[in-house]
C-alpha positions, -999 to +999 in steps of 0.1 A: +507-282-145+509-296-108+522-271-083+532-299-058+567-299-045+583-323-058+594-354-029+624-373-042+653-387-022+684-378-037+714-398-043+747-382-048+748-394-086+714-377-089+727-343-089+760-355-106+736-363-139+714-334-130+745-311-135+756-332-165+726-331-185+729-292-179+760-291-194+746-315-224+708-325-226+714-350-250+743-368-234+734-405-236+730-428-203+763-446-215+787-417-216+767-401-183+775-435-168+813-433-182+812-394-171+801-405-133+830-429-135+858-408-149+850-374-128+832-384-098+840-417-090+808-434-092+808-467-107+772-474-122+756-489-151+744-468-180+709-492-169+711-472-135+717-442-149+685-443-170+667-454-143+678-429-125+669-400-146+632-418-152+630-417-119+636-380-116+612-375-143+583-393-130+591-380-097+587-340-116+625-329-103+630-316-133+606-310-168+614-312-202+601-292-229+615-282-264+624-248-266+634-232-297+671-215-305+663-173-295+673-168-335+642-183-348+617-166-328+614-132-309+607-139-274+586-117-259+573-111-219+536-102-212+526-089-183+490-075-170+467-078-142+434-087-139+408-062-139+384-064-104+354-048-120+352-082-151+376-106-126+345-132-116+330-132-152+361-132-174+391-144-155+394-178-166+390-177-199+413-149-203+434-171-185+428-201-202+433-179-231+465-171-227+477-205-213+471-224-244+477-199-268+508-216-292+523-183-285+529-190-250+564-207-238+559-201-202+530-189-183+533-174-144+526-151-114+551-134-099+549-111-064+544-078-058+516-067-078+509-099-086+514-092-121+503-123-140+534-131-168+540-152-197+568-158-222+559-155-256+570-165-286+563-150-321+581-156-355+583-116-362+573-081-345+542-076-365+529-111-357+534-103-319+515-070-327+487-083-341+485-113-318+479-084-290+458-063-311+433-097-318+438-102-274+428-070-268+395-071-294+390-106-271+399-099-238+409-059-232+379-056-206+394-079-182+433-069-185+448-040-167+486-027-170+496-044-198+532-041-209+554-059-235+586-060-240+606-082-267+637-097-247+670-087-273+705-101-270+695-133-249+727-139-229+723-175-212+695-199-221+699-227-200+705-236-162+739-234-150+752-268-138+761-254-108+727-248-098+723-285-092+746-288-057+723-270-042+700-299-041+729-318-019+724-310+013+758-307+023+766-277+003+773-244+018+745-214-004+773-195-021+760-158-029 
């Protein structure tokens, strides 16, 4: 996955279909097109509109990925650190490990400890137990601190529409 920032000039109706397709990925170009009209006043083709979002998409502003309804799977967050004494000899392919494992939904570092993170997904409890008990037989040398913890009640799944003014740059940051 690139870690470039993505460069892309944004037009007003970019972040009008940005916050649409929030609301409703599968909206078609044709009613975002009718949408732009009827609520914001932009007059475009649903052929603009299309191009538009290919646009975005080549340009990475956003990614798509299929992610499955919480009821089907137990989503689960793993979280460790790497161990200094096995890091040169064993990092990457714990890593690699990890990163393509179908388990894994999202994959990431976050500050701090820089504790090493990834969103898991597993059909029952017992198949996320043993898919830990098989990464520890594989890979326990080189882990440190690891914690689970299955994620229960999942509130919001989804980015709020709203998110999107933030990429105009006339709006104010609202905390």
């Amino acid at each position: 996955m690139a870690h470039d920032t993505p460069s892309y000039e944004f037009k007003d109706r970019d972040v009008y279909i940005l916050r649409e397709l929030a609301k409703n990925p599968s909206v078609s170009s044709r009613d975002l097109a009718d949408i732009l009209d009827d609520e914001y006043d932009i007059d475009v083709s649903y052929v603009t509109v299309n191009e538009s979002i290919r646009n975005m998409r080549e340009a990475s502003v956003f990614r798509e990925a299929i992610v499955p309804n919480e009821e089907y799977f137990l989503f689960e967050l793993f979280e460790f650190k790497f161990n200094p004494e096995y890091f040169a000899d064993t990092w990457r392919e714990t890593m690699e490990h990890i990163r393509d494992d179908d388990h894994t939904l999202m994959y990431f570092l976050s500050d701090g400890e820089y504790q090493w993170k990834s969103v898991m997904l597993f059909p029952t409890r017992e198949h996320g137990e043993r898919w830990l008990h098989e990464f520890y037989k594989n890979h326990g040398k080189t882990v440190l601190n690891v914690r689970t913890s299955v994620m229960t009640n999942i509130l919001e799944f989804g980015a709020s529409p709203g998110l999107f003014d933030y990429l105009d740059s006339d709006t104010e940051y609202r905390f």
